[in-house]
Every structure is written in structure tokens, then in C-alpha cells.
DRENROTOR-534124 format. One record per residue (C-alpha): residue in three letters; x, y, z. Coordinates in steps of 0.02 Angstrom, whole numbers, padded with zeros to 5 digits, always signed. Layout:
BEGIN
ALAXYZ/...
END
This chain:
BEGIN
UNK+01631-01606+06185/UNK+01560-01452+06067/UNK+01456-01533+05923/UNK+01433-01399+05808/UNK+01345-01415+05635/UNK+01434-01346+05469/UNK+01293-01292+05339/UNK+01386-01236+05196/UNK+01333-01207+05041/UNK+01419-01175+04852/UNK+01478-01005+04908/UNK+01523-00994+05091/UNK+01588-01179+05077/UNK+01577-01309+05197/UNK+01791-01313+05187/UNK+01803-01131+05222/UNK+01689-01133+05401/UNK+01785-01262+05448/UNK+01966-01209+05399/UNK+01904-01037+05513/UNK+01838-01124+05633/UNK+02001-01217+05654/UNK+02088-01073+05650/UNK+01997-00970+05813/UNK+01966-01112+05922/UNK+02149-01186+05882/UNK+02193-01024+06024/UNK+02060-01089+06141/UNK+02096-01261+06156/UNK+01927-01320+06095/UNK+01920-01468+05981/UNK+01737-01500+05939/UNK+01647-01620+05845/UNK+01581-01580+05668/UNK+01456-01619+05580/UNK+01421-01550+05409/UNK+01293-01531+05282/UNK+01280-01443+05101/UNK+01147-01343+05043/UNK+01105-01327+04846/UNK+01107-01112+04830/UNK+01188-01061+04712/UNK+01149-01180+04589/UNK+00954-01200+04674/UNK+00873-01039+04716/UNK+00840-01000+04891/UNK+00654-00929+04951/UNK+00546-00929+05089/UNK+00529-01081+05192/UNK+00396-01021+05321/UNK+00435-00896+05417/UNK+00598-00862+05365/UNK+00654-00776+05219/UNK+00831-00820+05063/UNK+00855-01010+05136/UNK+00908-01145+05069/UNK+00910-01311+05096/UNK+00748-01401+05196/UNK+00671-01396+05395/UNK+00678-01576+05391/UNK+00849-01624+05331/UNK+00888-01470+05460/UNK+00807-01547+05598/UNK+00908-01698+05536/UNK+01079-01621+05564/UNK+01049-01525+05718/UNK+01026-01715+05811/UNK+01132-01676+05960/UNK+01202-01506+05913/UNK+01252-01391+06017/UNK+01314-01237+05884/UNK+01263-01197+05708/UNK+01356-01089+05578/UNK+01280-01063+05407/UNK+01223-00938+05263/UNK+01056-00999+05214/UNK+00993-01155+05321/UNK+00804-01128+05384/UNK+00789-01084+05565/UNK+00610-01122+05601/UNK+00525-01096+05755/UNK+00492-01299+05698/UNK+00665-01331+05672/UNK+00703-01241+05881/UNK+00577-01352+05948/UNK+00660-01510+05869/UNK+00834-01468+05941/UNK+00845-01459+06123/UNK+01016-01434+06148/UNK+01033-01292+06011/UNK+01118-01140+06102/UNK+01204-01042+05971/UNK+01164-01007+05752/UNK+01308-00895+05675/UNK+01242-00835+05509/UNK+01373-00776+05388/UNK+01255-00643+05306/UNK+01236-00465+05332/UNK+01078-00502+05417/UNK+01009-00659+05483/UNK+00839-00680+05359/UNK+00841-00858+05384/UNK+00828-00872+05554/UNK+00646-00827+05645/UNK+00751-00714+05801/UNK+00571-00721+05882/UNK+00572-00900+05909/UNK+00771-00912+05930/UNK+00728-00780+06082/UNK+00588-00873+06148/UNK+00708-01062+06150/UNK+00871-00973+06226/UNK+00977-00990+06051/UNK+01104-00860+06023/UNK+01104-00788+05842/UNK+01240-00695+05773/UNK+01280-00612+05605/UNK+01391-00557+05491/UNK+01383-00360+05447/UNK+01494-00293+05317/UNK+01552-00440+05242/UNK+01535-00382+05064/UNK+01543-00195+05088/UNK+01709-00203+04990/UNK+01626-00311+04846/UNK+01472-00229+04827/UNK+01547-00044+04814/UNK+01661-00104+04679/UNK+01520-00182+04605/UNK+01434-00033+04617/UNK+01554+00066+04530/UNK+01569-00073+04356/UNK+01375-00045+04348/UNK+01407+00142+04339/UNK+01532+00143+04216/UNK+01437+00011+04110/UNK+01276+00106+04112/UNK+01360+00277+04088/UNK+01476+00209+03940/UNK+01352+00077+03868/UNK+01470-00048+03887/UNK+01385-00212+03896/UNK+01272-00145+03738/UNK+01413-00104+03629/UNK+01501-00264+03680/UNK+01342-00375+03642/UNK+01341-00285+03453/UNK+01523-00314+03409/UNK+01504-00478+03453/UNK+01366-00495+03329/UNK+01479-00405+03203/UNK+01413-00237+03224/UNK+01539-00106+03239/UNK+01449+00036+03335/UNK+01536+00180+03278/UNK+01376+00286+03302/UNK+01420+00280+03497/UNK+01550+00420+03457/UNK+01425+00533+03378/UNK+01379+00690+03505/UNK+01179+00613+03542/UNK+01239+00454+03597/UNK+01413+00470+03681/UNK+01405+00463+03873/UNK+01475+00560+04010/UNK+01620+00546+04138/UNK+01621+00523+04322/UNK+01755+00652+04347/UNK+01663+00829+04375/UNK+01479+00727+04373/UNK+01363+00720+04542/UNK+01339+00577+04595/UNK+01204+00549+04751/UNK+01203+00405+04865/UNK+01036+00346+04932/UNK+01112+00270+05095/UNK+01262+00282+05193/UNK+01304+00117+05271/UNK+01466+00024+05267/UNK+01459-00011+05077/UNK+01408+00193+05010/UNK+01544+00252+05112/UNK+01658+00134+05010/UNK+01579+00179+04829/UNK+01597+00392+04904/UNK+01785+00341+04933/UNK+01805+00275+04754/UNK+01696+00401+04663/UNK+01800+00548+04761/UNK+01950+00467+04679/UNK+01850+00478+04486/UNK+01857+00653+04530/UNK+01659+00646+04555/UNK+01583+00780+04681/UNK+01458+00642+04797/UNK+01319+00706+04896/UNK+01198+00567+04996/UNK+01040+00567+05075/UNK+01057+00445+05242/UNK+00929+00494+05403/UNK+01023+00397+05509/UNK+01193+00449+05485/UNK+01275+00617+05571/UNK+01300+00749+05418/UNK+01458+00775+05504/UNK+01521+00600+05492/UNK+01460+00639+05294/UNK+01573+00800+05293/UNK+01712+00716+05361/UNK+01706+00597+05206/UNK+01705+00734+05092/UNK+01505+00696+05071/UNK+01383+00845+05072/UNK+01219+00780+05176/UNK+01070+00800+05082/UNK+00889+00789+05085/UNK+00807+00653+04964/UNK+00741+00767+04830/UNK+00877+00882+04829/UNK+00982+00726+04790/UNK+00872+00662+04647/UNK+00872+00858+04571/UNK+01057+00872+04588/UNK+01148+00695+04539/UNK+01175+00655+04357/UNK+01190+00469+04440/UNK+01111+00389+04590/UNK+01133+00243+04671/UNK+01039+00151+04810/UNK+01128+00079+04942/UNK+00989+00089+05098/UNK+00907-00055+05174/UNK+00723-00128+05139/UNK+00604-00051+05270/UNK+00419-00040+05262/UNK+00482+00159+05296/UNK+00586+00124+05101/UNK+00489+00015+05023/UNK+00463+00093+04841/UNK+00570+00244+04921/UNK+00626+00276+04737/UNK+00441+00291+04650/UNK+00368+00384+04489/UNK+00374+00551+04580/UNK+00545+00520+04629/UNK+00604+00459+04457/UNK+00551+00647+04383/UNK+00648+00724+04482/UNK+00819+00689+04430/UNK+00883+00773+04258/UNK+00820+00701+04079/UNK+00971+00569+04064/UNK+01025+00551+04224/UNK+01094+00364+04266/UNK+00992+00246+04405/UNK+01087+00111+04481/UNK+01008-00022+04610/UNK+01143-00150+04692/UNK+01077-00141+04869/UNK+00882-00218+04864/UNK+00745-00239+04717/UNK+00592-00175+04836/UNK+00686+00009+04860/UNK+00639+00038+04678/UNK+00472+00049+04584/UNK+00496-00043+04413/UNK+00328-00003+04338/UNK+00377+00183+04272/UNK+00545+00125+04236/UNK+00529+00057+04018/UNK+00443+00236+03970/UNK+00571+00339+04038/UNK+00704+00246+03958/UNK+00617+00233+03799/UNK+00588+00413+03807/UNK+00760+00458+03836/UNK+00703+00544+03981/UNK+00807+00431+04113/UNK+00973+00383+04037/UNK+01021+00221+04087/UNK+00967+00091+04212/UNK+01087-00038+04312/UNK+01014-00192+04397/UNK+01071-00303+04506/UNK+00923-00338+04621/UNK+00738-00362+04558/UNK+00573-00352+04638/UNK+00536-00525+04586/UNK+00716-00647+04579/UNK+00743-00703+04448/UNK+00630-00578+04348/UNK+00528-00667+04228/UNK+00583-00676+04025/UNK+00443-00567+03991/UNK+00503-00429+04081/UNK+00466-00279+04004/UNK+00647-00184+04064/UNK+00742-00343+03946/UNK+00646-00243+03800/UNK+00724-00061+03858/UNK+00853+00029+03793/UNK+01008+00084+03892/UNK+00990-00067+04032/UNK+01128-00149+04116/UNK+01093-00324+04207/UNK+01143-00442+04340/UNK+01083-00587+04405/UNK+01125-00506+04598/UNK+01309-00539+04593/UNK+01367-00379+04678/UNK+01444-00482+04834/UNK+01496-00617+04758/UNK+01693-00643+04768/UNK+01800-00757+04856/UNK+01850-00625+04976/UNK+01669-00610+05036/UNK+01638-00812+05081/UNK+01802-00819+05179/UNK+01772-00651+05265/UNK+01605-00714+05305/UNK+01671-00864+05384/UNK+01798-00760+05474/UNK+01651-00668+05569/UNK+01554-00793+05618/UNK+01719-00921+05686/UNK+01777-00770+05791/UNK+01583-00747+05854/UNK+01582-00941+05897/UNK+01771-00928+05972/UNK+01703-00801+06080/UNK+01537-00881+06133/UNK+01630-01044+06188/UNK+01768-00926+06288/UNK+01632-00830+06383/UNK+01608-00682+06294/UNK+01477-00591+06203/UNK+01493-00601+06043/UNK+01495-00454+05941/UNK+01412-00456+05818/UNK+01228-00522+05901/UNK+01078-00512+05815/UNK+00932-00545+05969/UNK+01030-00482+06156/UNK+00880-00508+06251/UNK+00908-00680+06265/UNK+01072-00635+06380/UNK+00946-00595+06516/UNK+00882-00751+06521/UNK+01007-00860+06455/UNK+01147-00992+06493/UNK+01284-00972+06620/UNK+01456-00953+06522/UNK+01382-00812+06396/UNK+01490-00647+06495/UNK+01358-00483+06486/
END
């Protein structure tokens, strides 16, 4: 019988693996054994444990669980190369993330353990995300809420100096094309917005089809009244969006970060706001989680916070969970499943997996 460990968590629940689970292997005929374990994040912060990177939980109480396991789904359980050498008869992790952070995929490689993933998960959440942090920092929303609340009436926000602009007719540039930009391009297209992105690894004509002019970085930051970041964290764009950068786009022009904290140098960021010279600022990821209370951008005008929420909705956990009970569903019928994060290991791995 298929023992397979359920690491849920607060988000992608415990329940919710299980219920998909149930669903996909119902049409296989598999009835496996569970065992289950919840992890504190959300209400703990996750970190580094070792060599891995956003877990939760511990390597012992993993190494606890994984006594006579066979499969493992989960968001943010440690995957050590520790925790591989503890479990023997470990063959196959399913992470329900868009990338697999907690998992070392050198040591999964190196035991034989299958590791699959979950792209795309919250592309729909995150773009509509996206957009509220556009609209909040381009309208000063969450400022002029905060002051009514405190029984200011801030009337001044309709005088000509401090009234913002409109996404219909604007520019908007997309740093990043990926499943979630091509979702915001769709929804700024229907503001009326004319979208141009910068994306080196996506055909311009794939771009033009979209209705998406293909652009080089600079042109984008000289052209777009608002930019947003969507790309992923490489060493190639770590800070890709630095001091130099910054001056480029026009006095006022609106910055919004959703994808990841280490695309964006923070340091410049506090004079050009107080200086008027970028117009607003919308957060969702930091360089440091949380950011400290000291903070200097807390103390800016025009910023617009959150505590990296852009993927959080229901659909997202039972998508997630979706993706990684079909991956499982297919690894017990055979198949490769398709959404693998570390294929080598086919080559040298278990009868039963189909090449």
C-alpha cells in the first residue's frame, strides 16, 4: 500500500491535499495510507532551514513523519539533504509552490526522489493583485482612507497638484512576461492602458500577439508612467531595478513590486518620493520579510503596503493542491509527471516512472 505524507499548513490545508488527492486517485484505484502533519506558516514565519529556502515547520519532526513514506506533498516542509538520508523509502515530494525552494533538488537527485511543482498557481491572484496596488498607489487610496478614518476629510486630493492619473490612455511597462504579466497586460488592455514589457526570454511576437509592444529595459523605464515587476530573482536580476534605473522613468511615475523584494533596490527609494520625483511606491515583497518598524519607506509619502499577500486567495490553495494530486496520480499510474522540477533522476531512477 502507498503511504504518502500530507504536510499542510494554514493555507494549502491539510483537508484540501487530501480532498484532491481523493479525488485523482479515486480514477486509479489507489487507496493509500495517510499520514498527516501541520506546519505553523502563516501564523509562524517561514525562513531558511539549511539549505533550503521559505520552510516551515522542522527537519526533525520531518524526519518524524516521513517513517515509512513512500510520497510527500506539501508547501513549505524542509527537504534536507538530512531529512533524504533519514527516509529510505522516499520516492516522490510534490510541492504546491511555483517553485520548489524548500526542497535541496541536488540532494533529491543524488537519493532518486522525484520532485514536482506547482507553476502558475497564483498567476490569476497575483495579476489582480497587481492591478489593486496600481490603482491604490495611482489614486492614494489607502492614504486618504487612513485620514478619514482619523476624521480628516482630504478634500485637498481634488486640487490639480495632488489629484492622480488614470490607467486608461497611461503606459504602463511590465518588467517580465511570465504567466502572471500576461494576465495584468490582459486587464490593463481592458483599462484602456497602452502596455509595453521588457521580457528576454519571451518571443516579441508572442508579445505582439497580446497586444504588448516588446521593449528594451530602459526604453520601458523612459516610456511607462507605471511599472511593475513581475520577473523572477536571478543573480542576472538581482537589484535589476537600481538608482540608475529609478531616474529613468518620468518625475511621478508609479513603481509597483508584487513579484520579489531582491528585483528592487530600496536604498534610493525615500528621496525620490520625498522629492516628488517618483510618484508613488506599491509593496508587496521586501528585501528583508517582514521589514523592520524602522523602515525608512513607513516614513515616505505616497507608499502603499502589503505584508506579501498578492497570492493569497482560496482559489490559489485548492489550485495548488489540484497540481500536485494530478502530478502524484500520474507518478503512481506510470507517467511522468508534468510538472517536474529535477528530470535527471528519470535516467537513473525506479521502474514504473514512463520516460
Amino acid at each position: 500500500m502507498t503511504h504518502i505524507l500530507i504536510a499542510g499548513d494554514h493555507f494549502v490545508t491539510s483537508g484540501l491535499f487530501r480532498a484532491a488527492l481523493d479525488r485523482e486517485l479515486a480514477e486509479t484505484g489507489s487507496r493509500p495510507r495517510y499520514t498527516e502533519l501541520t506546519l505553523p506558516w502563516p501564523h509562524e514565519p517561514f525562513g531558511d532551514i539549511a539549505t533550503v529556502h521559505e520552510a516551515s515547520g522542522t527537519i526533525d519532526e520531518t524526519i518524524a513523519a516521513l517513517d515509512g513514506v513512500d510520497i510527500a506533498v506539501t508547501q513549505m516542509a524542509p527537504f534536507t539533504a538530512e531529512v533524504f538520508a533519514a527516509s529510505p523509502e522516499l520516492r516522490f515530494i510534490g510541492v504546491c509552490r511555483g517553485g520548489p525552494v524548500n526542497v535541496d533538488l541536488d540532494a533529491a537527485t543524488a537519493a532518486g526522489v522525484l520532485v514536482t511543482f506547482a507553476p502558475g498557481r497564483n498567476a490569476q491572484a497575483a495579476a489582480e493583485f497587481t492591478i489593486g496596488l496600481i490603482l491604490a498607489a495611482m489614486r492614494g487610496i489607502p492614504m486618504t482612507d487612513a485620514a478619514l478614518k482619523q476624521g480628516d476629510w482630504r478634500g485637498d486630493h481634488y486640487a490639480w497638484e495632488n489629484v492622480g492619473g488614470e490607467l486608461g490612455g497611461a503606459t504602463v511597462g511590465l518588467v517580465g512576461y511570465g504567466a502572471i504579466g500576461r494576465i495584468v497586460a490582459r486587464i490593463l488592455r481592458a483599462f484602456g492602458a497602452d502596455v509595453v514589457a521588457f521580457d528576454p526570454y519571451t518571443d516579441p511576437a508572442a508579445l505582439a500577439s497580446d497586444g504588448v509592444a516588446s521593449v528594451e529595459l530602459d526604453d520601458l523605464l523612459r516610456r511607462s508612467s507605471v511599472v511593475s515587476l513581475h520577473a523572477r530573482l536571478t543573480s542576472e536580476t538581482r537589484h535589476l531595478i537600481d538608482r540608475r534605473a529609478l531616474d529613468l522613468m518620468p518625475e511621478g511615475a508609479v513603481l509597483v513590486n508584487s513579484a520579489r523584494g531582491g528585483l528592487l533596490d530600496y536604498a534610493p527609494l525615500p528621496e525620490l518620493l520625498r522629492s516628488g520625483r517618483l510618484g508613488g511606491l506599491a509593496l508587496d515583497v521586501y528585501d528583508v520579510e517582514p521589514p523592520p518598524a524602522d523602515w525608512p519607506l513607513f516614513s515616505a509619502p505616497n507608499v502603499v503596503v502589503s505584508p506579501h499577500l498578492a497570492g493569497a486567495t482560496r482559489q490559489t490553495a485548492m489550485r495548488a493542491a489540484d497540481i500536485v494530486a494530478g502530478d502524484v496520480a500520474d507518478f503512481l499510474a506510470g507517467r511522468t509527471p508534468e510538472h517536474l522540477a529535477n528530470p535527471a533522476v528519470l535516467e537513473r531512477l525506479r521502474p514504473g516512472v514512463a520516460r
